[in-house]
C-alpha positions, 0 to 999 in steps of 0.5 A, spaced: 673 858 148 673 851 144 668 845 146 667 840 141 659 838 142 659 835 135 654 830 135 650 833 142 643 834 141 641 841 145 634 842 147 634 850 148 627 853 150 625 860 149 630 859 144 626 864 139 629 871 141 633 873 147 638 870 151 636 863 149 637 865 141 644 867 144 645 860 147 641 855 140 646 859 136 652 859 140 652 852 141 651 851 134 656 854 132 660 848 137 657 843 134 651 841 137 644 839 134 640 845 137 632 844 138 629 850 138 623 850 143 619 856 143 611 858 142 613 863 136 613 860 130 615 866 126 622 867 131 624 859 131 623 859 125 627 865 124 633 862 128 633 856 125 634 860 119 640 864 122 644 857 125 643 853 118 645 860 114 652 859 118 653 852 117 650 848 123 643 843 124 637 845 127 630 844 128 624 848 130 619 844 135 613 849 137 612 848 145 609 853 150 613 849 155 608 853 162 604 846 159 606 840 161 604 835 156 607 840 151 613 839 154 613 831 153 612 832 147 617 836 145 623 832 148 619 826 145 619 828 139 626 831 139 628 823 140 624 821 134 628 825 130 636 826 133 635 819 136 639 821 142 638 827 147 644 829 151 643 837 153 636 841 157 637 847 157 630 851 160 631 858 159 624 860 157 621 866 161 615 871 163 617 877 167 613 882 168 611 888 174 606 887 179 605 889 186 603 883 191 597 886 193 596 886 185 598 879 184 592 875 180 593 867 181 593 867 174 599 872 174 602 867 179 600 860 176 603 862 169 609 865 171 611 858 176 610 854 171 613 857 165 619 859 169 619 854 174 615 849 173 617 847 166 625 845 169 622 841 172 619 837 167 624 838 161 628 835 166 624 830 169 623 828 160 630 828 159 632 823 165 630 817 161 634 818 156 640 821 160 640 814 162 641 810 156 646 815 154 650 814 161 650 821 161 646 828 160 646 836 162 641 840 164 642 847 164 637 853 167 638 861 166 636 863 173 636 870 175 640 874 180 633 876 181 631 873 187 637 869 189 641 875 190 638 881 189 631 884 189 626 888 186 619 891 187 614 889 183 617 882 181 616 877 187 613 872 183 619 872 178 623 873 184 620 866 187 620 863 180 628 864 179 629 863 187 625 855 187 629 854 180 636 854 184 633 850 190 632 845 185 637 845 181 641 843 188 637 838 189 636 834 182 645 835 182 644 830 188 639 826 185 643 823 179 650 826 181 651 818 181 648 817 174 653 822 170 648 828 170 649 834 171 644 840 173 647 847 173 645 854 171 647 861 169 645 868 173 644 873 168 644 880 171 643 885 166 642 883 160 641 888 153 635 883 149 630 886 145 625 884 151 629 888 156 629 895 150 621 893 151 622 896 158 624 902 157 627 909 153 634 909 151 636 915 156 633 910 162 637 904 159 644 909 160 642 911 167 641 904 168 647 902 165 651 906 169 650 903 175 653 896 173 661 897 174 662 895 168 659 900 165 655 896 160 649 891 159 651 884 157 649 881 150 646 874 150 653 871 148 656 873 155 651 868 158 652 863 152 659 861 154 658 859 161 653 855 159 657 852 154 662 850 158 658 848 163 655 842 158 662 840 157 666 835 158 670 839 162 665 841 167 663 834 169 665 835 176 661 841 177 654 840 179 649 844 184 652 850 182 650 857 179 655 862 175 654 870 177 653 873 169 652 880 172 658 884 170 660 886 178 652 889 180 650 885 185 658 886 189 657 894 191 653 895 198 653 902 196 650 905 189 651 911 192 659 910 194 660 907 187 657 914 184 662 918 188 668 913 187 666 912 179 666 921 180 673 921 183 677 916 178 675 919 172 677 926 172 
């Protein structure tokens, strides 16, 4: 896939590992000027090591984004320094497992605002410089949790993921007029060093053989859709979400998959 975002300025939070790390480094390797937006000091500055180690221009800027003013600060700051910003990305995320009942408001009120929230207001930062620029991206790493699926133990991050697309549909037609457009990615399962966190190796097996492709993705195979949706070519799409799940939210049956799956391959 070739896209040219040579000169483009991306900021990309929760870029210090994961999916997002995936995403700063890939475009990067298009081109673009990449912000490493993340609270760890030690994994942006690891990242941004890595993007200039393969030739390409990046710069660390520590922000916990579930902050509203961190977030003026770091989209201001990379004005300051690139002179331009063209491409939001808000990929930063807190998930954890927790049962309504034991849901503290605190549990809740972090995970709107990093998940959720902190969209809103990269967004709502970058306009202005959108504007002048006569175009922009944002750009959300959503979730088939939530909008497609669900899962016991995640309402809160369900509720984050399901508000960030209704947003995304809506800012679409805010500044569809403007050159701007808003879109996002819906990862499924995604193999991440946070997502190895969760569970053994033999329960990430039975896991993966429940996704039709037989295997977890890895951070690129969210990256470029989103590189394409920054892209010139994707400027008449806006409002919208792509499904990254390798087929598993399309069975309506795992049991029916397994006897299917025990069949083809005798």
């Amino acid at each position: 896939m070739f896209v040219d975002l040579s000169g483009k300025v991306a900021i990309v939070t929760g870029s210090g590992q994961g999916i997002g790390e995936g995403i700063a480094k890939v475009f990067s390797k298009n081109g673009a000027l990449v912000v490493i937006a993340t609270r760890s000091e030690e994994n942006g500055e690891a990242t941004v090591r890595d993007i200039k180690e393969q030739g390409g221009e990046a710069t660390f800027l520590q922000c916990d984004v579930g902050i509203e003013k961190y977030v003026k600060s770091m989209v201001h700051k990379t004005n300051e320094i690139y002179g331009r910003i063209d491409i939001g990305i808000h990929n930063a995320a807190v998930f954890g497992q927790k049962n309504i009942d034991e849901l503290s408001d605190e549990i809740l009120d972090r995970t709107l605002s990093v998940n959720m929230k902190a969209g809103v207001w990269l967004t709502k930062f970058c306009i202005p410089y959108f504007r002048t620029q006569g175009m922009g991206r944002i750009l959300f790493t959503s979730s088939v949790t939530g909008p497609k699926v669900a899962m016991p133990g995640t309402s809160h991050y369900a509720m984050s993921k399901g508000g960030m697309n209704a947003f995304i549909r809506t800012a679409a037609l805010e500044y569809a007029r403007e050159n701007i457009t808003v879109n996002g990615v819906e990862p499924g399962y995604i193999l991440t060093s946070a997502m190895s966190e969760l569970a053994n190796q033999k329960e990430l097996q039975e896991m993966a053989e429940c996704i039709p492709k037989g295997k977890f993705g890895i951070p690129d195979d969210i990256a470029y859709p989103m590189l394409f949706l920054a892209s010139n070519e994707a400027s008449y799409i806006t409002g919208q979400t792509i499904v990254v799940d390798g087929g598993s939210t399309l069975p309506e049956s795992q049991v029916v998959m397994n006897q299917f799956y025990e069949k083809t391959t005798k």
